[in-house]
C-alpha positions in Angstrom: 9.3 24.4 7.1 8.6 26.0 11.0 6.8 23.5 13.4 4.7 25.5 16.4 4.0 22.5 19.1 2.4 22.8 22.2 2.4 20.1 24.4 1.2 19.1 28.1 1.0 16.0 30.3 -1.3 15.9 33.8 0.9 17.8 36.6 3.4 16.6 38.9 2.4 17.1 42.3 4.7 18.7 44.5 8.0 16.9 46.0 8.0 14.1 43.3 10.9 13.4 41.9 12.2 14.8 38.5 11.5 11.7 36.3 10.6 11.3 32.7 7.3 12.6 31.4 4.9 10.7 29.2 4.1 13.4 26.9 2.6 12.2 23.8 4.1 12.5 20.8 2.8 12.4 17.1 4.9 11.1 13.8 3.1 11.5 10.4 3.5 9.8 7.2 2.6 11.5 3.6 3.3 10.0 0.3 5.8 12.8 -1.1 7.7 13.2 -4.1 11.3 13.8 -4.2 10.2 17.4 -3.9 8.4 16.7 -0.9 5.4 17.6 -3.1 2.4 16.0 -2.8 -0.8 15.4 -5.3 -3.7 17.9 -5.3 -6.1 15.8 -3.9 -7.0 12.7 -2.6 -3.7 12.8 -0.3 -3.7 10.7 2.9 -2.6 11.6 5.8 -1.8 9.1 8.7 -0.7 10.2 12.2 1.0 7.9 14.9 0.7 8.5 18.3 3.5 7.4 20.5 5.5 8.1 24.1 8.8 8.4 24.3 9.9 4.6 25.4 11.5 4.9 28.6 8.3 5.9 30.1 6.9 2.3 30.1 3.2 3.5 28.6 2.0 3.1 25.4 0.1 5.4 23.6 -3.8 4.9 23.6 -5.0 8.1 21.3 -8.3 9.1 22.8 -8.9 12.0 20.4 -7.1 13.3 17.1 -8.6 16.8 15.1 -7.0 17.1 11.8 -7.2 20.8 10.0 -5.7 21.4 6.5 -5.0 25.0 5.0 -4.2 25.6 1.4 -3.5 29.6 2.3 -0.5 29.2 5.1 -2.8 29.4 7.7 -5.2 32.0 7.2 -8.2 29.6 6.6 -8.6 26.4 8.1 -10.4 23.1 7.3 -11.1 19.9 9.5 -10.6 16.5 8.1 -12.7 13.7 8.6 -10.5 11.6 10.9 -10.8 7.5 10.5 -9.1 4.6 11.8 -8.5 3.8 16.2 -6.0 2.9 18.0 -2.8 5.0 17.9 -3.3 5.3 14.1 -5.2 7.4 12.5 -5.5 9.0 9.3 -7.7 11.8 7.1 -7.9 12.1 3.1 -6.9 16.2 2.0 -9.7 17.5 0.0 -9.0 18.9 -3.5 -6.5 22.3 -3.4 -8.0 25.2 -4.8 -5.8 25.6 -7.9 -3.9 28.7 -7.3 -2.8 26.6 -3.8 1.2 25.6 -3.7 1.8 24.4 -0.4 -0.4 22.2 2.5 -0.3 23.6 6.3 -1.5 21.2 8.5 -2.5 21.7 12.6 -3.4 19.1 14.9 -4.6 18.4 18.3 -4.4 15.3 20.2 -5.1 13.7 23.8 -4.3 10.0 25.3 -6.5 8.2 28.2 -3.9 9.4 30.7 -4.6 13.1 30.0 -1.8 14.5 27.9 -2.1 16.8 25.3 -0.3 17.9 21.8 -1.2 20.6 19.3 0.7 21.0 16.3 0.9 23.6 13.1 3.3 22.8 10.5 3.1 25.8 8.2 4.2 25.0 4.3 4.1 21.1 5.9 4.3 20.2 2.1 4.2 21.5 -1.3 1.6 20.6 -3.9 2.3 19.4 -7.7 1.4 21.8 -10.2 
């Protein structure tokens, strides 16, 4: 699997000191098999949003866009994203049949401004 990531935080104005920056950051959790293979359909999907500790803030998601492709990236899908907080989560549609693996891309924000988008190519396989 190849991850591209993107992230960005509000700017630093000039003469602060170097410190620690609250980017967000995003875990996800999939039920997997010991192939890291999911089911077809009906797969859910939950993302976490978090900051690295030392930075004293907690998360607060203020927005979350989901996308699934079944074709390593060269068609795309949004998922209906549920849930608040700094959960969130979105149920994959049915794979078309000839499908073998789930890409996924994301996008998220916080309150304070900071910004993450993700594409996990081949994120995970799919049971035949």
């Amino acid at each position: 699997m190849s991850a591209r990531a993107i992230a960005a935080c509000p700017a630093v104005p000039a003469g602060e000191p170097c410190a620690i920056q609250p980017l967000l950051h995003v875990r996800y959790a999939v039920t997997l098999d010991e192939r890291n293979q999911a089911q077809g359909s009906g797969t859910v999907v939950t993302v976490t949003g978090y900051h690295e500790a030392r930075t004293g803030r907690g998360s607060s998601l203020a927005g979350l866009k989901l996308e699934v492709s079944y074709d390593e990236g060269a068609t795309w899908t949004a998922l209906r994203v549920t849930g608040q907080g700094d959960t969130r989560s979105a149920r994959l549609p049915a794979a078309p049949a000839k499908a073998t693996s789930v890409s996924l891309r994301l996008e998220a924000s916080d309150r304070a401004g900071s910004r993450v988008r993700q594409e996990l190519p081949k994120a995970f396989g799919l049971t035949g």
